[in-house]
Gaussian input, Z-matrix of N, CA and C with variables (Angstrom, degrees):
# hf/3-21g

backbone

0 1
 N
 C     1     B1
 C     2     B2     1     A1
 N     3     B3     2     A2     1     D1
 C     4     B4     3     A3     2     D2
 C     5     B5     4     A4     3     D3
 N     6     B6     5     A5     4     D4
 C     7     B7     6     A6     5     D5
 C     8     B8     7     A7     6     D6
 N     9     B9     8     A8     7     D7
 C    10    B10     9     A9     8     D8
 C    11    B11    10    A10     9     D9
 N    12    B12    11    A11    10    D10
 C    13    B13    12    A12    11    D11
 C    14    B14    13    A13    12    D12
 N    15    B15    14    A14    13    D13
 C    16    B16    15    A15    14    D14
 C    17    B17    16    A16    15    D15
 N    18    B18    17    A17    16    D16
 C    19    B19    18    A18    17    D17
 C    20    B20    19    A19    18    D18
 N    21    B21    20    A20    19    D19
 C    22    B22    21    A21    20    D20
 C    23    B23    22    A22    21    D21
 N    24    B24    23    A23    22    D22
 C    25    B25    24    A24    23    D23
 C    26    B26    25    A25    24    D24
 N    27    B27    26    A26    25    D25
 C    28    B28    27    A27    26    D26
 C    29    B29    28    A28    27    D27
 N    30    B30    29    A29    28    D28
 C    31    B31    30    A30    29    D29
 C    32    B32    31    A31    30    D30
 N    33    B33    32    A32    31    D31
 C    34    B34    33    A33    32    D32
 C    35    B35    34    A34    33    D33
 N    36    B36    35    A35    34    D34
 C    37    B37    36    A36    35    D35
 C    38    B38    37    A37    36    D36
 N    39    B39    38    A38    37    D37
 C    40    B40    39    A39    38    D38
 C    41    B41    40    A40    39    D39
 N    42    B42    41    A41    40    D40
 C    43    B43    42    A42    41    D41
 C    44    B44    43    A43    42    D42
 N    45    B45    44    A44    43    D43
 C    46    B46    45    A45    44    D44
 C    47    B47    46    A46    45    D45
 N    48    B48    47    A47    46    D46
 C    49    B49    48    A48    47    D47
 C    50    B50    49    A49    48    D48
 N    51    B51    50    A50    49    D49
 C    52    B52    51    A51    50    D50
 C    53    B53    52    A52    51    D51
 N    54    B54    53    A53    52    D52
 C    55    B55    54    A54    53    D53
 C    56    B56    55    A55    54    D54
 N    57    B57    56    A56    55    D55
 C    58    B58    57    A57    56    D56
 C    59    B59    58    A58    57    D57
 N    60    B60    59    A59    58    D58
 C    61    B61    60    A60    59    D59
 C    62    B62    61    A61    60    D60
 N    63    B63    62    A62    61    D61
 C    64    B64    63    A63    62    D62
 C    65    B65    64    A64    63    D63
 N    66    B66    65    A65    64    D64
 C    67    B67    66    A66    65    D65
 C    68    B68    67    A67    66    D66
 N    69    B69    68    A68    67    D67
 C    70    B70    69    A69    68    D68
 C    71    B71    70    A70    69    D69
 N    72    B72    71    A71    70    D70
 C    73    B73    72    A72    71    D71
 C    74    B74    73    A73    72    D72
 N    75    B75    74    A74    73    D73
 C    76    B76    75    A75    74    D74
 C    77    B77    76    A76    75    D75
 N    78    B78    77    A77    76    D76
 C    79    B79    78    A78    77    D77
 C    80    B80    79    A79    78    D78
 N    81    B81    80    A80    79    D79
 C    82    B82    81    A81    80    D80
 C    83    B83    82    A82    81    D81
 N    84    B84    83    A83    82    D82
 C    85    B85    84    A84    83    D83
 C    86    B86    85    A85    84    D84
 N    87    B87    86    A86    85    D85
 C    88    B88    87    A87    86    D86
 C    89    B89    88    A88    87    D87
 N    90    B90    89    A89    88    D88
 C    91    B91    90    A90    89    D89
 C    92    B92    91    A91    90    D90
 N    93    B93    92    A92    91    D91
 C    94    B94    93    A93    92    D92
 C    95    B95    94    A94    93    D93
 N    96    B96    95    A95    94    D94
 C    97    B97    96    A96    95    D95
 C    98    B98    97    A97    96    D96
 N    99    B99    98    A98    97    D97
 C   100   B100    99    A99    98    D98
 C   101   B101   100   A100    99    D99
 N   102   B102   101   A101   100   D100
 C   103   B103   102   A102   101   D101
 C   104   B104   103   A103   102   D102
 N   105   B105   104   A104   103   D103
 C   106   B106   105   A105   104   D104
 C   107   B107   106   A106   105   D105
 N   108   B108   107   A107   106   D106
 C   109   B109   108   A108   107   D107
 C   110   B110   109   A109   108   D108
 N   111   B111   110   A110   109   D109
 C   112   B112   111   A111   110   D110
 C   113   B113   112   A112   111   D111
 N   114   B114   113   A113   112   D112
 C   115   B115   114   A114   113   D113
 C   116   B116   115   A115   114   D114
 N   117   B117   116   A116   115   D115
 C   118   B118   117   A117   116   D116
 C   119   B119   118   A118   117   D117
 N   120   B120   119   A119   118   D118
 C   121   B121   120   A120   119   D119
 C   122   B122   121   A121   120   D120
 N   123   B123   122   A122   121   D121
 C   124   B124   123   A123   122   D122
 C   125   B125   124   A124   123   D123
 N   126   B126   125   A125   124   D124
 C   127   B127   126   A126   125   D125
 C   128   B128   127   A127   126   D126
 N   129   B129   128   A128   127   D127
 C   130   B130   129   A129   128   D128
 C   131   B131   130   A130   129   D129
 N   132   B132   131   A131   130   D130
 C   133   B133   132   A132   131   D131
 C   134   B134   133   A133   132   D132
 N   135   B135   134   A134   133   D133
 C   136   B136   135   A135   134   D134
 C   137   B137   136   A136   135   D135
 N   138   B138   137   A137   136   D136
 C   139   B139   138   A138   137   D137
 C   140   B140   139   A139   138   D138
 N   141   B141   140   A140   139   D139
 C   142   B142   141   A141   140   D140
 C   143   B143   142   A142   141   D141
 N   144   B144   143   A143   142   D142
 C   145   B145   144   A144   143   D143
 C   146   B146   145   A145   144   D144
 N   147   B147   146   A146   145   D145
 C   148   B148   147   A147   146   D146
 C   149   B149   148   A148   147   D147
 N   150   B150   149   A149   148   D148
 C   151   B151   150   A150   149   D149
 C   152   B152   151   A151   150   D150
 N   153   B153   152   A152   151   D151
 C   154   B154   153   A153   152   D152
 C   155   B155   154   A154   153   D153
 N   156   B156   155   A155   154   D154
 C   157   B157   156   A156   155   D155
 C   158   B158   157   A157   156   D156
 N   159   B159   158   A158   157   D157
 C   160   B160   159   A159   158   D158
 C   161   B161   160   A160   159   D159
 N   162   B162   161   A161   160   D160
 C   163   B163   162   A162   161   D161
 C   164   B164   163   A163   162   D162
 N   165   B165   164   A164   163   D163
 C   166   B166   165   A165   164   D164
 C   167   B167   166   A166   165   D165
 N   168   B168   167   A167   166   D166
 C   169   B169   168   A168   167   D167
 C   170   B170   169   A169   168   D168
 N   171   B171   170   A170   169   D169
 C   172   B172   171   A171   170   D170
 C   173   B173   172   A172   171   D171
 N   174   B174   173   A173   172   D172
 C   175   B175   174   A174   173   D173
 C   176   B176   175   A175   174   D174
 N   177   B177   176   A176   175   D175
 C   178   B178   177   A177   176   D176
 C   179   B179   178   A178   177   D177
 N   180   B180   179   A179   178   D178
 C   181   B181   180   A180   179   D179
 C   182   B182   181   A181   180   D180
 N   183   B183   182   A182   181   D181
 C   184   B184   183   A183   182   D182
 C   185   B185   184   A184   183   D183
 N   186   B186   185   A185   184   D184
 C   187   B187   186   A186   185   D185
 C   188   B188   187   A187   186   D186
 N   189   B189   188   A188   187   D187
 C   190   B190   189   A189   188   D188
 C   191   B191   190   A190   189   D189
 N   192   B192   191   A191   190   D190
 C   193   B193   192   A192   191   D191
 C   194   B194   193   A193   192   D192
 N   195   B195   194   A194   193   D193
 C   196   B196   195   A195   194   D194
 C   197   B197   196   A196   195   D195
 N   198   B198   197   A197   196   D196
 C   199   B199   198   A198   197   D197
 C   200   B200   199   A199   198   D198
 N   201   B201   200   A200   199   D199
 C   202   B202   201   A201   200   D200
 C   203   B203   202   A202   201   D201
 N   204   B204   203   A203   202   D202
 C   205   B205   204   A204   203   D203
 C   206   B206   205   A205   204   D204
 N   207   B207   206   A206   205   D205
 C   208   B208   207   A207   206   D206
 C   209   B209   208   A208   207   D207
 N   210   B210   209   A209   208   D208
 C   211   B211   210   A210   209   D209
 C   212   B212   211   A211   210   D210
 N   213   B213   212   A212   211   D211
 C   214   B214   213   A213   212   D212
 C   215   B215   214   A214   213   D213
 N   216   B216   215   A215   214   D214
 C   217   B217   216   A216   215   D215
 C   218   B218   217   A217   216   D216
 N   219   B219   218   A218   217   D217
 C   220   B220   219   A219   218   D218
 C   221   B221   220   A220   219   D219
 N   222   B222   221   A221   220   D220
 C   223   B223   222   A222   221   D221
 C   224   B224   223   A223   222   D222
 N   225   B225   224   A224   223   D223
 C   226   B226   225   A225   224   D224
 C   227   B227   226   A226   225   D225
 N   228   B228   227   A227   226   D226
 C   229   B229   228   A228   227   D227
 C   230   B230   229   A229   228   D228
 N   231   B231   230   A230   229   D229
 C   232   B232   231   A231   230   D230
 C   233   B233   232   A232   231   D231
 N   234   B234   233   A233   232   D232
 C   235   B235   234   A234   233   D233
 C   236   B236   235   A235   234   D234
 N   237   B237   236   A236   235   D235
 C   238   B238   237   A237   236   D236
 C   239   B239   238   A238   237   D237
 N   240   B240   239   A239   238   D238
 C   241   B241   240   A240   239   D239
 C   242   B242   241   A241   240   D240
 N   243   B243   242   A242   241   D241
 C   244   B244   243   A243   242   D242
 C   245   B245   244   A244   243   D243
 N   246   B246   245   A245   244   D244
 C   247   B247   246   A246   245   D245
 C   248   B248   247   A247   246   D246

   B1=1.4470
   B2=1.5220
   B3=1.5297
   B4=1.6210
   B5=1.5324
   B6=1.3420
   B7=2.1447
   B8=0.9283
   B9=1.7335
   B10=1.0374
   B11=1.6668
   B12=1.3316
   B13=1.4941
   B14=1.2907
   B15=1.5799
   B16=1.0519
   B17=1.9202
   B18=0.9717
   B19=1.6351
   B20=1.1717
   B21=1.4681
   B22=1.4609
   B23=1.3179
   B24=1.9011
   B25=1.5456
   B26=2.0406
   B27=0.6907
   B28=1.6075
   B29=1.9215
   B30=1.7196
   B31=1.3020
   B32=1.4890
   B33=1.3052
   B34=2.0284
   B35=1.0783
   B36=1.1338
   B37=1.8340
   B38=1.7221
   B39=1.1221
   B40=1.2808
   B41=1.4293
   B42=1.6636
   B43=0.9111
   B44=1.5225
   B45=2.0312
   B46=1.6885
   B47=2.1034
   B48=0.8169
   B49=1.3538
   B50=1.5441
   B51=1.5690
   B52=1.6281
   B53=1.3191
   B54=1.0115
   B55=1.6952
   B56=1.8047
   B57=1.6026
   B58=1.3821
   B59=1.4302
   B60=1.0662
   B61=1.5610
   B62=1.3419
   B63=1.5042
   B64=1.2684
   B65=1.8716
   B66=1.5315
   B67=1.7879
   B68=1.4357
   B69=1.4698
   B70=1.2288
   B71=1.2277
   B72=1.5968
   B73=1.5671
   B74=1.2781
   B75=1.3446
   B76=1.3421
   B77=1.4306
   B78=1.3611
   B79=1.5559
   B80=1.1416
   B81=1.3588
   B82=1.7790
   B83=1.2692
   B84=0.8252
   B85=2.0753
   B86=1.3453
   B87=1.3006
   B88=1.3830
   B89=1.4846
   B90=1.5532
   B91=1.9126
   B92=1.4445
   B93=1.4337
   B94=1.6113
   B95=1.6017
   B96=1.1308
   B97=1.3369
   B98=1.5499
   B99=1.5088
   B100=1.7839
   B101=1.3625
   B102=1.3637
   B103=1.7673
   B104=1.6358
   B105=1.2178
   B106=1.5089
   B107=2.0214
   B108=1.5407
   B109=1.6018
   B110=1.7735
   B111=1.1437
   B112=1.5158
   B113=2.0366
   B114=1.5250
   B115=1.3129
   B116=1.8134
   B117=1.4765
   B118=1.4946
   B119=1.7132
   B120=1.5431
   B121=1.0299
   B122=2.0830
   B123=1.6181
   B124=1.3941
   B125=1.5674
   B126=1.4361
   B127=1.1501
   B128=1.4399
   B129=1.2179
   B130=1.8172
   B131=1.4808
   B132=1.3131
   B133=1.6612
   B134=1.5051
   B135=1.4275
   B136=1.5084
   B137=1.9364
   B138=1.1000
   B139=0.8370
   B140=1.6793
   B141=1.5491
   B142=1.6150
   B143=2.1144
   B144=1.3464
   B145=1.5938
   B146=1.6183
   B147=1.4413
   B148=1.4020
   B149=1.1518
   B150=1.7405
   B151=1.4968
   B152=1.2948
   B153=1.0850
   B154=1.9773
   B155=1.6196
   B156=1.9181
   B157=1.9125
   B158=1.6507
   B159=1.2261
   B160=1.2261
   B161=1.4512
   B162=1.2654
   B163=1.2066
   B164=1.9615
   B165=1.4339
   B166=2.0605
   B167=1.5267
   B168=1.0715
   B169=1.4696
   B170=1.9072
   B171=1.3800
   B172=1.2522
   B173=0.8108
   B174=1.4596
   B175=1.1435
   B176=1.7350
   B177=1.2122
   B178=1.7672
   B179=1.8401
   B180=1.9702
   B181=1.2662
   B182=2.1453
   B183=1.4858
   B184=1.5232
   B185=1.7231
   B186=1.5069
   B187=1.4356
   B188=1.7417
   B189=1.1264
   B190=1.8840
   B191=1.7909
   B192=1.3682
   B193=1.6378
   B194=1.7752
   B195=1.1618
   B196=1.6298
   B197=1.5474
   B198=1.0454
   B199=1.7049
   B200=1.2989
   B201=1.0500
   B202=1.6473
   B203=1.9995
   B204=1.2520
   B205=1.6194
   B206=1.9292
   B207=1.6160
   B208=1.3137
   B209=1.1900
   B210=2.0271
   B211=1.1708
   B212=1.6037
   B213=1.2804
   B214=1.7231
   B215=1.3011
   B216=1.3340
   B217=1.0720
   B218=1.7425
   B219=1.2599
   B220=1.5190
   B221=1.4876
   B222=1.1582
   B223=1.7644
   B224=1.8103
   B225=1.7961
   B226=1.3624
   B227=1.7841
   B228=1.2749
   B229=1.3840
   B230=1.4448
   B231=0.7409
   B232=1.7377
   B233=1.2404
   B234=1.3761
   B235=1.5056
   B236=1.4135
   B237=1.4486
   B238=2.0862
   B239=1.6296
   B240=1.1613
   B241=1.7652
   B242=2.1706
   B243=1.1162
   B244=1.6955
   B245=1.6172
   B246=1.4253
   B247=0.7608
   B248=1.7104
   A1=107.11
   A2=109.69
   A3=99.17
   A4=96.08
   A5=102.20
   A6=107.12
   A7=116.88
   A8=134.01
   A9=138.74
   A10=104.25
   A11=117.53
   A12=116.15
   A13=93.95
   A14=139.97
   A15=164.49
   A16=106.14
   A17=115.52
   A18=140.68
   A19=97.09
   A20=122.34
   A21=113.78
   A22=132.94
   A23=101.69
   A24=102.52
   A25=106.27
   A26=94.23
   A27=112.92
   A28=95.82
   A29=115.43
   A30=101.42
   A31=160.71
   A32=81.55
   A33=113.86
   A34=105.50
   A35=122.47
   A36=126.97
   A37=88.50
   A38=123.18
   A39=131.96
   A40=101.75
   A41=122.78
   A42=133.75
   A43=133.27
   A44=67.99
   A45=87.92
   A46=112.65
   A47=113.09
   A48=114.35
   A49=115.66
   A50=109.00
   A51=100.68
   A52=123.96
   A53=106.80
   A54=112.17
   A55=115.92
   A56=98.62
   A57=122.58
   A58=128.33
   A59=96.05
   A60=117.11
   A61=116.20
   A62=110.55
   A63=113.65
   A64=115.13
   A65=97.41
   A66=100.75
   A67=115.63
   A68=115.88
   A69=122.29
   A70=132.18
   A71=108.82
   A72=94.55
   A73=164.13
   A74=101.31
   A75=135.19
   A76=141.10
   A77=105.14
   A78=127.02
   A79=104.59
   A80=145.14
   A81=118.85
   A82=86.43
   A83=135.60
   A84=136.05
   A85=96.46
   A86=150.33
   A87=144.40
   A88=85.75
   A89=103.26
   A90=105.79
   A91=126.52
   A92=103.84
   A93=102.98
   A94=95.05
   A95=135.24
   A96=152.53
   A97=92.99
   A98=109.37
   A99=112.81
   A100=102.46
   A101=119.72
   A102=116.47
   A103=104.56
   A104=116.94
   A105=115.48
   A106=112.51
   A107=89.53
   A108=96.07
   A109=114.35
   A110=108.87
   A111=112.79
   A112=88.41
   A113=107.30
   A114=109.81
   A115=105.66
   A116=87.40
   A117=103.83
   A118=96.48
   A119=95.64
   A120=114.89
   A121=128.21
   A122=111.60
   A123=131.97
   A124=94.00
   A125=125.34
   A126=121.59
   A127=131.56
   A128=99.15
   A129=107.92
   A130=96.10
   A131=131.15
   A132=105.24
   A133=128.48
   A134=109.23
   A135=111.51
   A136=106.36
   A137=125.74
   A138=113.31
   A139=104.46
   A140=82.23
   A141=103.80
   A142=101.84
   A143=109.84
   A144=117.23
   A145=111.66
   A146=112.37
   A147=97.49
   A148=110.27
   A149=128.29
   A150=138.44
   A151=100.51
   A152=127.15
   A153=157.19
   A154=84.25
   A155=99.98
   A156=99.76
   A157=85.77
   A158=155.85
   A159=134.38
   A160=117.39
   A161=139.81
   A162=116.92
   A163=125.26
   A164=85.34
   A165=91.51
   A166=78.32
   A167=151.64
   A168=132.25
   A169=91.64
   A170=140.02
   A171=133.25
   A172=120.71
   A173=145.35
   A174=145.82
   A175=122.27
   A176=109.03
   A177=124.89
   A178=88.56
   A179=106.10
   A180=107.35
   A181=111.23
   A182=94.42
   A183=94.28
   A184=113.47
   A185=116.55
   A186=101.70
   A187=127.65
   A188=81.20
   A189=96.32
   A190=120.46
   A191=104.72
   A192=109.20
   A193=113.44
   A194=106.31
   A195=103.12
   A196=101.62
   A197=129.63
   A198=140.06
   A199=99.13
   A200=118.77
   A201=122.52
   A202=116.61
   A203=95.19
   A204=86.13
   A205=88.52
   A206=103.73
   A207=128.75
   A208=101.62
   A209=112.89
   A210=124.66
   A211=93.38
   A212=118.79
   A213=128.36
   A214=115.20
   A215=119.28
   A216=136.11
   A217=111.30
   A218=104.92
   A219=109.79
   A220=118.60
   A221=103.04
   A222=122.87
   A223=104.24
   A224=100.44
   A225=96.48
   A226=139.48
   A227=101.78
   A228=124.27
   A229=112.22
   A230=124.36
   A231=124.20
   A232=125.42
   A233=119.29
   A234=155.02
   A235=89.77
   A236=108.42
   A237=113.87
   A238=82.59
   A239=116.21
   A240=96.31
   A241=105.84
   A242=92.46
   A243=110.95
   A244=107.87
   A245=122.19
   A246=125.84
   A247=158.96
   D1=125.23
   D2=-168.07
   D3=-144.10
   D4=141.74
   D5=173.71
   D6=-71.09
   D7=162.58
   D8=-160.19
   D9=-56.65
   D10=-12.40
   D11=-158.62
   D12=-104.95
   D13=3.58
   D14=-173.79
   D15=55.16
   D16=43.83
   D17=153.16
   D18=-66.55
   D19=140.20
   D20=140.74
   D21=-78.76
   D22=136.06
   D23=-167.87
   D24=-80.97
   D25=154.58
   D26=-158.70
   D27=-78.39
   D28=100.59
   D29=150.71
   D30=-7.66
   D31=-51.23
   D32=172.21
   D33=-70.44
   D34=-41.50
   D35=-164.36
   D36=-79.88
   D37=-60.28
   D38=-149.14
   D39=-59.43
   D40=-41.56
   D41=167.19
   D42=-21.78
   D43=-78.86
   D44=-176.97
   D45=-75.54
   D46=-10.26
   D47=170.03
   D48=-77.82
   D49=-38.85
   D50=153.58
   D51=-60.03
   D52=-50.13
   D53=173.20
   D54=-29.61
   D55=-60.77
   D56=145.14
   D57=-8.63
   D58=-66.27
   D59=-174.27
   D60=-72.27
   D61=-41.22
   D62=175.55
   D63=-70.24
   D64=-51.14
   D65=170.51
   D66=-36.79
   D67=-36.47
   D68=179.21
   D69=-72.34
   D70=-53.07
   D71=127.05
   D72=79.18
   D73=-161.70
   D74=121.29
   D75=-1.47
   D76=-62.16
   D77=154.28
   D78=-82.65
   D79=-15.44
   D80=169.52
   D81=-87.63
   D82=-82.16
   D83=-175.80
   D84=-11.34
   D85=-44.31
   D86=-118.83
   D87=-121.51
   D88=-51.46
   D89=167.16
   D90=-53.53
   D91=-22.74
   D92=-162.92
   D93=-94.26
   D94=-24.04
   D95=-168.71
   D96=-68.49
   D97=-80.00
   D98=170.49
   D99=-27.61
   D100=-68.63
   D101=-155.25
   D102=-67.75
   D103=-23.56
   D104=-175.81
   D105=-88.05
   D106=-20.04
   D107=158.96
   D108=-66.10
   D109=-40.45
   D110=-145.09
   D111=-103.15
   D112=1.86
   D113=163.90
   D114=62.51
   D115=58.85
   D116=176.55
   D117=-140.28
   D118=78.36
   D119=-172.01
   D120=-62.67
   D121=-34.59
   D122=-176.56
   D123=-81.22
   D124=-51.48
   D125=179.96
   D126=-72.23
   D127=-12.19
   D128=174.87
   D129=-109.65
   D130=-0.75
   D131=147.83
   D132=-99.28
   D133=-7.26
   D134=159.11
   D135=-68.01
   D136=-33.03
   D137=-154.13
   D138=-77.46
   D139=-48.37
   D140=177.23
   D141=-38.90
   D142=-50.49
   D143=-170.62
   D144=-73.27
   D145=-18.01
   D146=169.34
   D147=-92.13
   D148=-15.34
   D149=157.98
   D150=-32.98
   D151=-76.63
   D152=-166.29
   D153=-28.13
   D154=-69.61
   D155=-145.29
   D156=-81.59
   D157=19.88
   D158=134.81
   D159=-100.54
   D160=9.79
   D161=135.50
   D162=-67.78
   D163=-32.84
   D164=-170.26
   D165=-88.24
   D166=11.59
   D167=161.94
   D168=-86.76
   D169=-58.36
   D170=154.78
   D171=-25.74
   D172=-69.91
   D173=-164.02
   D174=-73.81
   D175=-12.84
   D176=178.93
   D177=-79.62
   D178=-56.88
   D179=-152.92
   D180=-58.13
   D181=-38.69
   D182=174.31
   D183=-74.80
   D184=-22.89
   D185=160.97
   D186=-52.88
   D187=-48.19
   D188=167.77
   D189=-62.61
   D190=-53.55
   D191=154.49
   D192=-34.13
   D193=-59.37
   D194=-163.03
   D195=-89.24
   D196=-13.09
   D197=160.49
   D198=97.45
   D199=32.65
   D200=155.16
   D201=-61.62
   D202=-41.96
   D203=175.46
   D204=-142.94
   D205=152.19
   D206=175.29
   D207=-77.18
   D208=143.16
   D209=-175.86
   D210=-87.10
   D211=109.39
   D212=153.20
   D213=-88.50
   D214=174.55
   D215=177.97
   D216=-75.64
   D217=-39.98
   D218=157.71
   D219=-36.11
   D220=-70.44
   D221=-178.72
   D222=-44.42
   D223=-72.09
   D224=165.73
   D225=-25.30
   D226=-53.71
   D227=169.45
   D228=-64.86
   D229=-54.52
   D230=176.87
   D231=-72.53
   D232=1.02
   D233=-173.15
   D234=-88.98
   D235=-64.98
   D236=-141.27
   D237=-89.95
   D238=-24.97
   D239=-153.10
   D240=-130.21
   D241=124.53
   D242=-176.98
   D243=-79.56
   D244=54.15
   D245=137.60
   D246=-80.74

């Protein structure tokens, strides 16, 4: 597993930044739940969808951890930015 600078990127980090990802989450899930109680329906499914791309933002990052897929610049990029 190696950084764009071809360093190796550090396990631990990778980890705990999934970890990250998931806390994050978590707390949007937990937000969208409130707003879908209180029948704020458009806003608790955005929330719910940025929930989504930080779990599969976790789940890419430990694929890459265990060297199932190479960290590219692709990956990188689709990481930082919610497009």
């Amino acid at each position: 597993m190696t950084n764009m600078d071809d360093s190796p990127l550090n396990a631990a980090t990778v980890s705990r930044t999934a970890s990250a990802c998931i806390g994050n989450g978590d707390r949007l899930l937990a937000d969208a739940k409130c707003l879908n109680e209180l029948e704020r329906f458009p806003s608790a499914v955005v929330l719910a969808m940025l929930a989504q791309e930080e779990y599969a933002k976790a789940f890419v990052l430990v694929l890459v951890r265990d060297g199932c897929l190479p960290w590219t610049r692709e990956l990188r990029r689709a990481a930082q930015n919610h497009e």
